[in-house]
C-alpha positions as CSV (number, residue, x, y, z in Angstrom):
1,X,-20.8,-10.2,-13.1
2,X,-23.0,-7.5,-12.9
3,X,-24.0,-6.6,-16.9
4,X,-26.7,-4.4,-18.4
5,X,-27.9,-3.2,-22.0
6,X,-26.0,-6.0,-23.9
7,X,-22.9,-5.7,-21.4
8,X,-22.5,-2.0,-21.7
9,X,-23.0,-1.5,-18.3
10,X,-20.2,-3.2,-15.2
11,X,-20.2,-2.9,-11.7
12,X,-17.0,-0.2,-11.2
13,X,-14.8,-3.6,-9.6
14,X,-15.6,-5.5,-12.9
15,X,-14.2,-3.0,-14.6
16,X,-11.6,-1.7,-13.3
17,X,-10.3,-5.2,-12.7
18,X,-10.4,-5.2,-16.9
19,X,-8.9,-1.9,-17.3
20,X,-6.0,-2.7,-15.3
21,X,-5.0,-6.3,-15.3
22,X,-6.6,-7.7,-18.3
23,X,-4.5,-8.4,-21.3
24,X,-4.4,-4.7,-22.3
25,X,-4.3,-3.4,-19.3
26,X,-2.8,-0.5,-17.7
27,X,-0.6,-2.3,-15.4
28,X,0.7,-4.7,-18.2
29,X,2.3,-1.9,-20.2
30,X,6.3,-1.8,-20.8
31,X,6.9,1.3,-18.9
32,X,5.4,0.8,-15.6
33,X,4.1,2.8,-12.9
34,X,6.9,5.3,-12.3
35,X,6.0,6.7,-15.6
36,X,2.5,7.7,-14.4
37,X,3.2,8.5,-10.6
38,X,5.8,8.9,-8.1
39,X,5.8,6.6,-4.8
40,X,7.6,7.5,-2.0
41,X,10.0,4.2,-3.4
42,X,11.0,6.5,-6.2
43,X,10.8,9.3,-4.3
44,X,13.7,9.1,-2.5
45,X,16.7,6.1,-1.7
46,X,15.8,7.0,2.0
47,X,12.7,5.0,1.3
48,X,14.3,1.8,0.9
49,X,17.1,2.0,3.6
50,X,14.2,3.0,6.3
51,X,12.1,-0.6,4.5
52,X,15.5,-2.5,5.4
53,X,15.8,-1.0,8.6
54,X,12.6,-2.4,9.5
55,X,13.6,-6.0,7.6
56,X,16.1,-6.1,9.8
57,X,14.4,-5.3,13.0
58,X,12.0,-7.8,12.2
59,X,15.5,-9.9,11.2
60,X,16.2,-9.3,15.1
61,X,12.6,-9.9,16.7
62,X,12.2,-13.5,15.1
63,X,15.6,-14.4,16.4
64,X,17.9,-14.0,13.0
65,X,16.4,-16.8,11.1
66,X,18.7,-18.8,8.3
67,X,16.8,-17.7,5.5
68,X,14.8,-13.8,5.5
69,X,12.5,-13.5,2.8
70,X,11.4,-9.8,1.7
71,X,8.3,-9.8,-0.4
72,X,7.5,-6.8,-2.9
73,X,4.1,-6.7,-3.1
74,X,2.9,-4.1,-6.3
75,X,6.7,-4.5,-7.2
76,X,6.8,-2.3,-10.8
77,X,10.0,-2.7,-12.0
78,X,11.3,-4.0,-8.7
79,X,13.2,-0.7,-7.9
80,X,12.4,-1.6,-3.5
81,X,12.8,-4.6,-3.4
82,X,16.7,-3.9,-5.4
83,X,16.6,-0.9,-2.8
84,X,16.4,-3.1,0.1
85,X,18.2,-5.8,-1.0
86,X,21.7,-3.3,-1.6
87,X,21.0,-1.1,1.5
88,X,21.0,-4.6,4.3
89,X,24.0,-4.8,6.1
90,X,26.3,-8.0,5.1
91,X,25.1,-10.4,8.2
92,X,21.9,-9.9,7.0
93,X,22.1,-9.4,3.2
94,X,23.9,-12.9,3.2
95,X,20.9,-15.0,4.7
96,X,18.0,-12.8,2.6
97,X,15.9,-13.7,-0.2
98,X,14.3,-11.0,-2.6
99,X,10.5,-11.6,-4.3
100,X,9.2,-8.9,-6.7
101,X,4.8,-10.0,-7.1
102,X,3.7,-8.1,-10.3
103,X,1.5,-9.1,-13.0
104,X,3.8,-7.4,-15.6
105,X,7.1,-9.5,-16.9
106,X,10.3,-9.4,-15.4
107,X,12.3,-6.5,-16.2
108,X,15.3,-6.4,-17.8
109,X,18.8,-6.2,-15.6
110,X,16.7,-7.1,-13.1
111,X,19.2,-8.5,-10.0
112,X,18.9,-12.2,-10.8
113,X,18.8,-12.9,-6.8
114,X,15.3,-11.3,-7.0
115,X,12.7,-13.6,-8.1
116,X,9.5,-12.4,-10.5
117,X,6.2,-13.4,-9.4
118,X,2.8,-13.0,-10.0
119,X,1.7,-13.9,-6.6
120,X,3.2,-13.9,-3.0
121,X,4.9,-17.3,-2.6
122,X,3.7,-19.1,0.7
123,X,5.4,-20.0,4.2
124,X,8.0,-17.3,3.9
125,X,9.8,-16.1,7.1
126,X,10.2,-12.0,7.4
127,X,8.9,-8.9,5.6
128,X,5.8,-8.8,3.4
129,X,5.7,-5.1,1.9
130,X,2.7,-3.6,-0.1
131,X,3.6,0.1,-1.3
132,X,0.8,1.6,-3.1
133,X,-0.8,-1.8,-3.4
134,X,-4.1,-2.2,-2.1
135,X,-5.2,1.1,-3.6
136,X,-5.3,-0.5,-7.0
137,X,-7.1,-3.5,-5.5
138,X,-10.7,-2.4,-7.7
139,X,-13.7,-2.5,-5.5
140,X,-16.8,-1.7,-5.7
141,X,-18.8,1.8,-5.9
142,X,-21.8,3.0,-4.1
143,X,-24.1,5.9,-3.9
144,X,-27.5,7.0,-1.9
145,X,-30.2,7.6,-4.2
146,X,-33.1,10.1,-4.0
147,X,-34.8,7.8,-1.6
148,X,-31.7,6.8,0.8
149,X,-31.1,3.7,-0.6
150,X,-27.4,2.7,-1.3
151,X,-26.9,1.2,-5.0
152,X,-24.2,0.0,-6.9
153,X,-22.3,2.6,-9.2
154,X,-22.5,0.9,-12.9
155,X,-19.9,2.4,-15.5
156,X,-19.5,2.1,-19.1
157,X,-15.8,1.3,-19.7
158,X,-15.4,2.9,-22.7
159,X,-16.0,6.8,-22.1
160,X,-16.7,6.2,-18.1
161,X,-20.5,7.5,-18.4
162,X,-22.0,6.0,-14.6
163,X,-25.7,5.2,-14.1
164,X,-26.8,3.7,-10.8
165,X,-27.7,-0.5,-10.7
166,X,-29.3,-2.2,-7.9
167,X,-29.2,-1.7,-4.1
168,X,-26.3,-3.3,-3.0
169,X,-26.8,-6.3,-0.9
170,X,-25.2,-9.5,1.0
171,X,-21.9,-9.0,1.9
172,X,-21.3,-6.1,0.6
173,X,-24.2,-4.4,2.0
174,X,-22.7,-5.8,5.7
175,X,-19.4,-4.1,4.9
176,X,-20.8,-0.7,4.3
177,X,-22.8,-0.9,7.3
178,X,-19.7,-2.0,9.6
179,X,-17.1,0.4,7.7
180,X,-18.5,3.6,6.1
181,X,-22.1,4.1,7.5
182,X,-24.3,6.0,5.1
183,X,-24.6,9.5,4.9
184,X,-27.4,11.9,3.0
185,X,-28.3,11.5,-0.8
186,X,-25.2,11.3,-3.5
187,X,-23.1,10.2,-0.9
188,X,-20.6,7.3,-2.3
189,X,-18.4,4.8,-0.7
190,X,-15.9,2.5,-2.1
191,X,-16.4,-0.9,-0.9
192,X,-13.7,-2.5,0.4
193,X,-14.5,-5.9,0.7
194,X,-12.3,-7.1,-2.0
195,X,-9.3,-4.9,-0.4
196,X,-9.9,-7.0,3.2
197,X,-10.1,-10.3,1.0
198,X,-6.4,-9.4,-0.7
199,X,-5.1,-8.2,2.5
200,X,-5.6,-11.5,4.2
201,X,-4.6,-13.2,1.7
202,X,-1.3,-11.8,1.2
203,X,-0.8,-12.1,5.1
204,X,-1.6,-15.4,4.8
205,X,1.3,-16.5,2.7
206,X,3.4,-15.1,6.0
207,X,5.1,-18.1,8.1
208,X,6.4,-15.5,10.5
209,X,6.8,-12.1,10.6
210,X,5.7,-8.6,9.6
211,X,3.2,-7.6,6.8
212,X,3.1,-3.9,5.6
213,X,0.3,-2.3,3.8
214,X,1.5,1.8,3.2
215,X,-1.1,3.2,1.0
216,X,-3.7,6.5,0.5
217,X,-6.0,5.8,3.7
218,X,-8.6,7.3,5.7
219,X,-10.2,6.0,8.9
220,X,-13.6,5.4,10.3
221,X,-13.7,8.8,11.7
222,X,-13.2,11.0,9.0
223,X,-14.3,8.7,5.3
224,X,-14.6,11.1,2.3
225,X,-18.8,11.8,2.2
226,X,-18.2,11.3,-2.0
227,X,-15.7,8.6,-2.2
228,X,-12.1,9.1,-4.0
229,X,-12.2,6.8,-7.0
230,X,-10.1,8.8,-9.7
231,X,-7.4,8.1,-12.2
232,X,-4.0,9.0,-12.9
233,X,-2.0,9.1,-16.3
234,X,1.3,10.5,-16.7
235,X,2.0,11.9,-13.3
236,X,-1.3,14.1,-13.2
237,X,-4.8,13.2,-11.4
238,X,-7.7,12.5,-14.6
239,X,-11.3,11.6,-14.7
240,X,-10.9,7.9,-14.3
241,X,-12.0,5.7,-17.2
242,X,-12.0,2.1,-17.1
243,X,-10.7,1.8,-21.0
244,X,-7.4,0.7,-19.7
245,X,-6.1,4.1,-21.0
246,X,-5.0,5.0,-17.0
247,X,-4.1,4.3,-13.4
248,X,-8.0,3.8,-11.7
249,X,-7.4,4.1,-7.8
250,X,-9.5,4.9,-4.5
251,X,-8.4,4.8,-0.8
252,X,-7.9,2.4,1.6
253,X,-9.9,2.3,4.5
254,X,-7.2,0.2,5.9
255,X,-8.6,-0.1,9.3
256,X,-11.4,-2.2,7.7
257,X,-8.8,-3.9,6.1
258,X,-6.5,-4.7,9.7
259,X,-6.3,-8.1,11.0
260,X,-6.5,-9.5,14.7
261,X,-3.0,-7.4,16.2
262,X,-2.9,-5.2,13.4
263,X,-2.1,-1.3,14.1
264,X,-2.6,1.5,11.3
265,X,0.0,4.7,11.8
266,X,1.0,7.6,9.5
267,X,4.4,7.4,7.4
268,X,5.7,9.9,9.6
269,X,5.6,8.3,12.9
270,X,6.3,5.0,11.2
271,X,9.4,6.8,9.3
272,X,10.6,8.9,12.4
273,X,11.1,5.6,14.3
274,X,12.9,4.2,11.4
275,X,15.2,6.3,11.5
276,X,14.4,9.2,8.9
277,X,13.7,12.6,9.6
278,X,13.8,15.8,7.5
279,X,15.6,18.5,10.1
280,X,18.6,20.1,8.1
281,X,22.4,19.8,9.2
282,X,24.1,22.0,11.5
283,X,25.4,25.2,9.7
284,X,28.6,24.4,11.3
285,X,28.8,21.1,8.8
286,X,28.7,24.0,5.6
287,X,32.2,25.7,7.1
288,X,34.0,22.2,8.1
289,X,32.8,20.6,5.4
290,X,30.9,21.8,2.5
291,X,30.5,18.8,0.2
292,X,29.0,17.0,3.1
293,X,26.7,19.5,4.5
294,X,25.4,19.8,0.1
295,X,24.7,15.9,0.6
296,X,23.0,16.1,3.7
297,X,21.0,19.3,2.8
298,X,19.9,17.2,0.1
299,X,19.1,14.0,2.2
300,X,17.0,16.5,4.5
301,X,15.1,17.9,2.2
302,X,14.2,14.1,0.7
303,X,13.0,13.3,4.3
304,X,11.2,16.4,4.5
305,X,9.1,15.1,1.3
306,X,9.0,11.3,2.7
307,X,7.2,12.7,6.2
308,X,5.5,16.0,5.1
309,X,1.7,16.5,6.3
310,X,-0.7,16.8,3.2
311,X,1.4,14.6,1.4
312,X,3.3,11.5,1.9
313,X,3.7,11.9,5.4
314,X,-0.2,11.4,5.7
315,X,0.1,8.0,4.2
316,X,-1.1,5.3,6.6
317,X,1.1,2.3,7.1
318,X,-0.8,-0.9,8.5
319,X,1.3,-3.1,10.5
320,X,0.5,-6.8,11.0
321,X,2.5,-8.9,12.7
322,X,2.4,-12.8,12.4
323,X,4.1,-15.3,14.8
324,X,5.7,-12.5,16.2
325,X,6.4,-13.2,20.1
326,X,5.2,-10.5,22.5
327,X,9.4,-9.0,23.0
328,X,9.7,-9.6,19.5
329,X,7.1,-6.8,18.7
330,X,9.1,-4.2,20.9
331,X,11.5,-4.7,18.5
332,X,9.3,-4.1,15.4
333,X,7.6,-1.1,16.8
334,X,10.0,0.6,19.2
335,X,10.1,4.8,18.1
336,X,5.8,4.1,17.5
337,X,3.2,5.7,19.9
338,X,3.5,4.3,23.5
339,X,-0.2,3.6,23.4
340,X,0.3,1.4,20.1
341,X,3.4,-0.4,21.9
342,X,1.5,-1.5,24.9
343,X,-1.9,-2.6,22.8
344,X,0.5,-4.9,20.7
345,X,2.4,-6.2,23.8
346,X,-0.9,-7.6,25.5
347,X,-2.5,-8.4,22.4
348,X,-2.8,-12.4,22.1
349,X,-2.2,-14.1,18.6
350,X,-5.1,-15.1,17.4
């Protein structure tokens, strides 16, 4: 625990972790996230039927198993996971088993097939999914000071005043060096350590497979020179403070974050090959049948918001696929780039 002046002072991981999960946290209130923010789950039902496409096409690539578990990582009130669950065709909604992980209790009305966790239960067989997850993983600040040398952001919880600590070191120091070089004075970087440690710990709990992470991401090529550490609160971006009074989130760098065999792509591609797309019905549909060309106008435009660049569309999804055999991974990822495809069919299992 990194603590200054009496404990006034925390490292920004410290105390976020606090502001979210502890026993006042954000994430333990009644009303859960939808309240704050909208996810592309509560954007749209489309969101859920493409999630249990891909259930099923990992259904097909481990050879239709007797029991497929989905896993809701980040689950809220469990409104995917129930997505999912009702959108599966019969075959495959008869041999499937729903898992909501949150910290917060179980809802009530909840489907009682779906069970309420606080963490990812181990050895399951089929889709581990982490919407808007890893984002609220807390991690770590850092910023260049006068004389180049990276420190760790300190924060005081209660009105979010910063100061800078010490240089950061171990670890952490060999993480920034491998995943978000350092750039000129008052440049920051979230350290995602922590993220990389939840990532492969959640894949972990995988038998066999597919693990999802869809989240806010950048890449090696293009990190944010000042970081992205904000807040939310009532559907509206706010100066995060770690009193537990809002949502405290940052990016993903989730290629830091990818395993051995693990590919990151936008929400676009990955939604276009599931099956979603946002082009508007046939004029001819409006004459023949007008109540049907209203519902798929609608469905279009929903797509449209799902896949559109500068927004959710830009989302990055990490695939990680475990056990998978090399024609079983056709299956996952067939639609995806061609150069994606042929890097996961010669990649070994490691």
């Amino acid at each position: 625990m990194r603590h200054e002046a009496a404990g006034l002072w925390r490292g920004w991981r410290e105390a976020a972790q606090e502001a979210l999960y502890g026993p006042s946290g954000f994430y333990r209130r009644p009303e859960g996230p939808a309240a704050h923010f909208r996810t592309s789950v509560h954007a749209s039902p489309l969101f859920a039927a493409a999630v249990a496409r891909l259930l099923c096409r990992v259904d097909a690539a481990l050879g239709r198993p007797a029991a497929l578990d989905f896993v809701d990582m980040a689950a809220g009130h469990g409104e995917l996971v129930t997505g999912v669950l009702a959108a599966l065709p019969a075959d495959v909604a008869s041999r499937a088993r729903g898992y909501a992980v949150e910290r917060a209790g179980r809802p009530a009305g909840l489907d009682p097939r779906i069970q309420w966790l606080p963490e990812p239960p181990r050895g399951t067989t089929g889709l581990l999914f982490a919407n808007e997850w890893l984002d609220n993983v807390p991690v770590d600040v850092a910023e260049v000071d006068s004389e180049g040398v990276r420190r760790l952001v300190l924060v005081r919880p209660e009105d979010g005043t910063e100061r800078l600590g010490e240089p950061v070191a171990g670890a952490e120091a060999r993480w920034l060096r491998a995943w978000w070089p350092a750039a000129g004075e008052g440049a920051r970087a979230e350290i995602g350590l922590s993220r990389d440690t939840a990532w492969a710990a959640a894949v972990a709990t995988l038998d066999r497979g597919l693990a999802v992470a869809v989240d806010y991401a950048h890449l090696a090529a293009a990190r944010p020179p000042f970081g992205t550490l904000t807040g939310f609160l009532e559907g509206r971006e706010t100066r995060a403070v770690p009193d537990g009074s809002c949502d405290i989130t940052a990016h993903v760098a989730l290629d830091a974050c990818a395993l051995p065999g693990g590919h990151v792509v936008t929400q676009r591609a990955a939604l276009r090959a599931l099956g979603v797309s946002g082009a508007r019905p046939a004029l001819a549909l409006a004459s023949s049948d007008p109540a049907a060309y209203v519902r798929a106008l609608a469905g279009a435009g929903e797509a449209a918001e799902l896949t559109a660049p500068g927004g959710l569309g830009d989302f990055g999804w990490l695939l990680q696929p475990v056990g998978v055999p090399r024609s079983g991974r056709r299956t996952l990822f067939d639609g995806l780039p061609a150069e994606l495809l042929v890097d996961v069919a010669d990649h070994e299992e490691q």
